[in-house]
Each structure stands twice: as C-alpha cells, then as structure tokens.
Residue frames as qw, qx, qy, qz and C-alpha x, y, z in Angstrom:
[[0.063, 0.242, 0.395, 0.884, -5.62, 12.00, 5.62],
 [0.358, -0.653, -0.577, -0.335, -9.11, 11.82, 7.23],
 [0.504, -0.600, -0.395, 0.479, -7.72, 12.46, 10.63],
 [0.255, -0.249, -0.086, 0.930, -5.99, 16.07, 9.27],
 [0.232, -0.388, -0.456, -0.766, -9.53, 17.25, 7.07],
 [0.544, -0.621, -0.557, 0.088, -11.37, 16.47, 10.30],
 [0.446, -0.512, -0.309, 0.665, -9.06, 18.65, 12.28],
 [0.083, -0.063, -0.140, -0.985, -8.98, 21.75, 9.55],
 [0.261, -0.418, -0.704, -0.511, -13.13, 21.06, 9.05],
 [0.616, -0.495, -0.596, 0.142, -13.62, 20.80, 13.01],
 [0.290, -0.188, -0.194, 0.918, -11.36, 23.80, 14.21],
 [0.006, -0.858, -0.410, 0.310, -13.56, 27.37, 14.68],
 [0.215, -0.363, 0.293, 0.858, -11.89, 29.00, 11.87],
 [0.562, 0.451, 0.085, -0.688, -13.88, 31.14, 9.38],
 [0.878, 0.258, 0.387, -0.113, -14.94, 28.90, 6.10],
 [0.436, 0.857, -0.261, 0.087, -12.77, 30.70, 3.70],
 [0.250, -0.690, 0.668, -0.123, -9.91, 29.35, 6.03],
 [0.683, -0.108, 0.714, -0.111, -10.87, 25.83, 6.02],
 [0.810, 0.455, 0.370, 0.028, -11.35, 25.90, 2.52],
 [0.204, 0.806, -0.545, 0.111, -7.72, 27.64, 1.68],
 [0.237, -0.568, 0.780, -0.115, -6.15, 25.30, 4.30],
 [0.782, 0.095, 0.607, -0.105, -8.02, 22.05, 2.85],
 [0.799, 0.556, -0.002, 0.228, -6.87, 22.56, -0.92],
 [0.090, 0.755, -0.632, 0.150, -3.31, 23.58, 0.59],
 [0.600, -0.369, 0.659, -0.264, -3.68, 20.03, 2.11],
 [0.677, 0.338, 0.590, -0.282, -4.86, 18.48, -0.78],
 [0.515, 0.801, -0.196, -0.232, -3.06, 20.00, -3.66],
 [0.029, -0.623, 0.769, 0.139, -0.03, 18.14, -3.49],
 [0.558, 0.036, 0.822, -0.105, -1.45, 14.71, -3.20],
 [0.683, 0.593, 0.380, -0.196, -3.22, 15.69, -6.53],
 [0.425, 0.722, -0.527, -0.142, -0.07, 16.66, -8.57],
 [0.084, -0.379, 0.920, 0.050, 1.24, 13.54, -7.56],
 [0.641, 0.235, 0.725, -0.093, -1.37, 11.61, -8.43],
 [0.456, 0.867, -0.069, -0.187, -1.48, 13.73, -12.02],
 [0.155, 0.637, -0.730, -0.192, 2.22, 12.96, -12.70],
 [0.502, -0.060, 0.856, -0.109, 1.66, 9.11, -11.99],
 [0.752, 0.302, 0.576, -0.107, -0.86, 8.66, -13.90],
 [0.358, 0.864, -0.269, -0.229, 0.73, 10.93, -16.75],
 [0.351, -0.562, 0.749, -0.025, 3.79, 8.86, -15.95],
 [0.526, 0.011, 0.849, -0.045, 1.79, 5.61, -16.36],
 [0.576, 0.745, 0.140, -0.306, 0.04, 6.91, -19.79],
 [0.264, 0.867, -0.400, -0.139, 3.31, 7.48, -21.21],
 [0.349, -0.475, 0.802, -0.097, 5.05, 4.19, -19.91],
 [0.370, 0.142, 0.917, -0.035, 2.24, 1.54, -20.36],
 [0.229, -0.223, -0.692, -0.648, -0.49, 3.09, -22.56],
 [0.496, -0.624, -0.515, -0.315, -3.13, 3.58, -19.65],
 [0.287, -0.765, 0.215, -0.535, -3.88, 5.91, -16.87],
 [0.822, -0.372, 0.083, -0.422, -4.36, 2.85, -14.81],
 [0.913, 0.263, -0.243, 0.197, -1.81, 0.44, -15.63],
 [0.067, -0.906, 0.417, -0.017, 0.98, 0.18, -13.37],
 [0.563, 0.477, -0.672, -0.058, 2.74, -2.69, -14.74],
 [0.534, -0.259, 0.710, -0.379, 1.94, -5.51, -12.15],
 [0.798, 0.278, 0.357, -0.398, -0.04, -6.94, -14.75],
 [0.918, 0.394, -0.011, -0.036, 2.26, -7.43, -17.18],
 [0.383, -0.583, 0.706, 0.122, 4.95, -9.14, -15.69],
 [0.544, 0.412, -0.653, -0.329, 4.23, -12.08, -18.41],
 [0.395, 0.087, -0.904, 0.141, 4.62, -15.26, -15.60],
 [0.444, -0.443, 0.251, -0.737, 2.03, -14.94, -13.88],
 [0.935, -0.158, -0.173, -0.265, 1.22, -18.67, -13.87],
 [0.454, 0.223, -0.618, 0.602, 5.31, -19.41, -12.66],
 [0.161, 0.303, -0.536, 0.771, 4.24, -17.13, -10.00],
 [0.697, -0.308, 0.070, -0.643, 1.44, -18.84, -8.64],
 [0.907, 0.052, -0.393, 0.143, 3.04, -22.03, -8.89],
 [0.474, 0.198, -0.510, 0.690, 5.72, -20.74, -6.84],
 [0.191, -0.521, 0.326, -0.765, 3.31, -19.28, -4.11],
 [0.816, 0.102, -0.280, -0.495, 1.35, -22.30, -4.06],
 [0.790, 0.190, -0.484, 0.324, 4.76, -24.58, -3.46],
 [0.446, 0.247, -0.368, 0.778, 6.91, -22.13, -1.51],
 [0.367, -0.681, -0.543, 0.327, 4.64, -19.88, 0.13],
 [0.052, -0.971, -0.218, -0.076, 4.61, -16.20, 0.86],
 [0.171, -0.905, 0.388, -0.041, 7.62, -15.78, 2.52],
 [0.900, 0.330, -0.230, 0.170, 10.67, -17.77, 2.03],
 [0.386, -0.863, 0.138, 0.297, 13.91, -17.65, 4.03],
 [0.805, 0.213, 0.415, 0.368, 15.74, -18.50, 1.22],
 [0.318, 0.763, 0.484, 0.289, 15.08, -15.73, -0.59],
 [0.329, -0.929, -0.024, 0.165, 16.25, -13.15, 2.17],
 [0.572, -0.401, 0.268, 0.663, 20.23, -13.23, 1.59],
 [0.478, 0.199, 0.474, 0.712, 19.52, -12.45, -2.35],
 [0.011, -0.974, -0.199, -0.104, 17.33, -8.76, -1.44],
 [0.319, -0.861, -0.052, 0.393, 20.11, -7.60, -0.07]]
C-alpha cells in the first residue's frame, strides 16, 4: 500500500491528480473496512470484536500448544 501512495505522491502529476488518484486508491479499502466492522457490530456486539476471543477454550488451547506444539503432522490429513 505504501509502495503504490509513494508512486501516485512521487509521479509529476498536478495535485488535484494525486489527490483524485489517492482516494480512488483508497476508497475501496475503506468500504471494506466499513462493512467489516458493520459486519462485526451486528455479529458480536463490537466494532472490534472478531470472534477469536470468544472461542470459550482458550485454556484447552494453550494446553494443547504447550504439549503438541504449533504445528502437528497429525493434524494435516483432517484440513483436508
């Protein structure tokens, strides 16, 4: 994201350009971040909440990183 605001900011076009072609860059990423959190208001009750936190086991699932580790090969046949 930095690397394409650099190139519109950096290019020799008039300001009025760069500042059309930076909220044409920049407008999507904000309706999708607007529907999330709308999304996550409606779902959990907070903007902020995206439901990591209440998974309920959290103490299973330290025990089990704790034992088992990060990765597991065990684990691999039942993703698929």
């Amino acid at each position: 994201m930095v690397f394409f605001l650099v190139a519109i900011w950096g290019g020799s076009y008039k300001w009025r350009v760069k500042v059309r072609q930076t909220i044409e860059f920049l407008a999507p990423m904000v309706i999708v971040m607007v529907v999330l959190a709308g999304y996550n208001q409606v779902r959990f009750g907070s903007f902020e909440e995206t439901g990591y936190t209440m998974t309920g086991n959290l103490t299973q699932q330290k025990y089990e990183l704790k034992t088992y580790g990060l990765f597991k090969l065990e684990n691999i046949p039942t993703n698929f």
